[in-house]
C-alpha positions, 0 to 999 in steps of 0.5 A, a space after each residue: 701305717 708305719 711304713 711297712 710295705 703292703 702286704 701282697 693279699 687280695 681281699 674279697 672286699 675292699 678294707 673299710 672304716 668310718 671318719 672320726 676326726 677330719 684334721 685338715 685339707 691338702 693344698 694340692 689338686 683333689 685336695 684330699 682331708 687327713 683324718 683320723 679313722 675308727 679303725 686308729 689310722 689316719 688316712 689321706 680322703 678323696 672323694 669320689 664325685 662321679 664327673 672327671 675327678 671321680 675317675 682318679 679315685 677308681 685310678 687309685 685303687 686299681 693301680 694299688 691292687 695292682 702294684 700289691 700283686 707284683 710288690 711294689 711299693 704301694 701305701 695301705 688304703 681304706 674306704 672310710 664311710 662318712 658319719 652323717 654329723 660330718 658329710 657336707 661339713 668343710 674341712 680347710 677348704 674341701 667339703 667332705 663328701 657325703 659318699 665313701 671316700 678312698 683313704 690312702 694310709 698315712 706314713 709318717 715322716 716322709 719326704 715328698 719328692 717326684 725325682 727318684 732319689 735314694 736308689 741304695 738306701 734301705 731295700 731301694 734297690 728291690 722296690 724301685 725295678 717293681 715300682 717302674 713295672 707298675 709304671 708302666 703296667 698302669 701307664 702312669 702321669 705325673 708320677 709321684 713318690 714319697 721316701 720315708 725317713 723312719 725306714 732309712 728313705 725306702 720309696 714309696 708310691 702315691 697320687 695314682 689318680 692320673 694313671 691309665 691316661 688319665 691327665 685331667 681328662 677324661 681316661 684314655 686307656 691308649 694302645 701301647 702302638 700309640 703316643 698316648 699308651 707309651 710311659 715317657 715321663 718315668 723319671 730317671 735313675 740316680 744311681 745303678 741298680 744290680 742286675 739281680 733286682 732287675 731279674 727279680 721284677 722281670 721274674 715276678 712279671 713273668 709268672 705273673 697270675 691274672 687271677 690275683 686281679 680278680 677281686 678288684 671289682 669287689 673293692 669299689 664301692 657299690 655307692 659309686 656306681 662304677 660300672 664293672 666293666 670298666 674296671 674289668 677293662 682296666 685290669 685287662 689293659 694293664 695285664 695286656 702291658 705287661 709284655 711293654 712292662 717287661 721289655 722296659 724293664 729289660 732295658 733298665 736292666 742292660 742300662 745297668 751292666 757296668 
C-alpha cells in the first residue's frame, strides 16, 4: 500500500496471500514480522495463537471491516498463509507462526505518533471525525496512529488489537452503563475541526447499514478456529454503540462552534 485509504468494499472472504521473504521483527509487544508477500506487498504479520494474544488479531480484522464501512482511515490488510520452508523459522526475535497470520499493509514514510496531530493537513479534517466514530463504535485502548509523510501526514489508524476492551486481558465487550464500555483514552484534538466534517460522520453513522457487516465471519480464517458467534457478538456490540458514537460525535462537533 502506498497510502490510499481503504476502499469501502465488503469482500465474500478475507484477501489472502503467501509470506516470501520475512525482513525483520517489530520491537513492540506482538512483535509483528515485516515481510514481503507473493502478492508484491509487505505486510506487517501477527500471529494468531489461540490464548490472549490471539484475541488482538480477531480485534484487528473486525474493527478494519468496521472502520472500512464507515470510512475511517483504516490500512489494507491481508491473511498471508505461511509456506512450509519458513513456519517455525525465527525472524529477530519472533518465531513465525505456523498458522496464517493477519497482515496489516505496509505504508510507506510515516510517523508513528499516539497524540492526534496534523488536524488540517491533507483531507484530515475528514478522516479524524470517522476515525474517533470508530473509536468509540469498537471501544478502543491504547489507540494508536500513523501520519503519512508522502500524502502531506493524512492519518491513519493502526494496532487495533486492544480494542473492544481488550487490555491485555481477556475481551470484555463492557455495556456503555459501565466504567469499562465508556472510551476515556481518545486522545485530544490540536486544532477545530469545521462543522460540516463533523456532520458528514454523523450522517454516515446515521444511515449506517448493518448488513455492510455481515461478511466478517468470512474473513476469519476457518485455521483459527474462532467461533462465529463470537465475532457475530462482536459486530452486534459495536453497531449497538453506535448511538454512544453519535452522541460523542455531537459533542466534538459543538466543541467545535467558534
Amino acid at each position: 500500500m502506498t497510502g490510499n485509504l481503504a476502499p469501502i468494499t465488503h469482500l465474500p472472504t478475507a484477501p489472502r496471500t503467501t509470506m516470501v521473504t520475512p525482513f525483520e521483527s517489530a520491537n513492540t509487544g506482538e512483535k509483528p514480522i515485516r515481510c514481503l508477500a507473493q502478492d508484491g506487498q509487505q505486510y506487517w504479520c501477527k500471529a494468531f495463537d489461540g490464548l490472549g494474544v490471539g484475541e488482538t488479531v480477531v480485534n484487528e480484522i473486525i474493527s478494519i471491516e468496521i472502520g472500512k464501512a464507515i470510512g475511517a482511515p483504516v490500512c489494507d490488510w491481508s491473511i498471508v498463509d505461511i509456506p512450509d520452508e519458513l513456519a517455525g523459522t525465527r525472524c529477530d526475535d519472533t518465531i513465525i507462526s505456523r498458522l496464517p497470520m493477519f497482515g496489516s499493509q505496509l505504508v510507506s514514510s510515516v510517523i508513528t505518533d499516539d497524540p492526534i496531530r496534523y488536524v488540517g493537513q491533507d483531507d484530515n479534517y475528514h478522516r479524524f471525525p470517522r476515525l474517533i466514530a470508530l473509536w468509540y463504535m469498537c471501544n478502543a485502548e491504547d489507540i494508536q496512529m500513523m501520519y503519512c509523510l508522502d500524502e502531506d501526514y493524512s492519518v491513519y489508524s493502526i494496532d487495533q488489537g486492544y480494542w473492544f476492551g481488550s487490555h491485555e486481558m481477556s475481551r470484555e465487550l463492557a455495556p456503555i452503563t459501565s466504567p469499562a464500555g465508556q472510551t476515556r483514552d481518545v486522545p485530544r484534538l490540536t486544532k477545530p475541526i469545521p462543522l460540516e466534517h463533523w456532520s458528514s460522520a454523523i450522517q454516515a453513522l446515521e444511515q449506517f447499514n448493518p448488513q455492510t457487516l455481515s461478511h466478517i465471519n468470512r474473513c476469519i480464517p476457518g485455521e483459527w478456529g474462532v467461533d462465529s458467534d463470537i465475532v457475530d457478538e462482536m459486530v452486534t456490540y459495536a453497531i449497538g454503540r453506535i448511538p454512544y458514537a453519535l452522541d460523542k460525535l455531537r459533542y466534538h462537533q459543538k466543541k467545535s462552534i467558534p
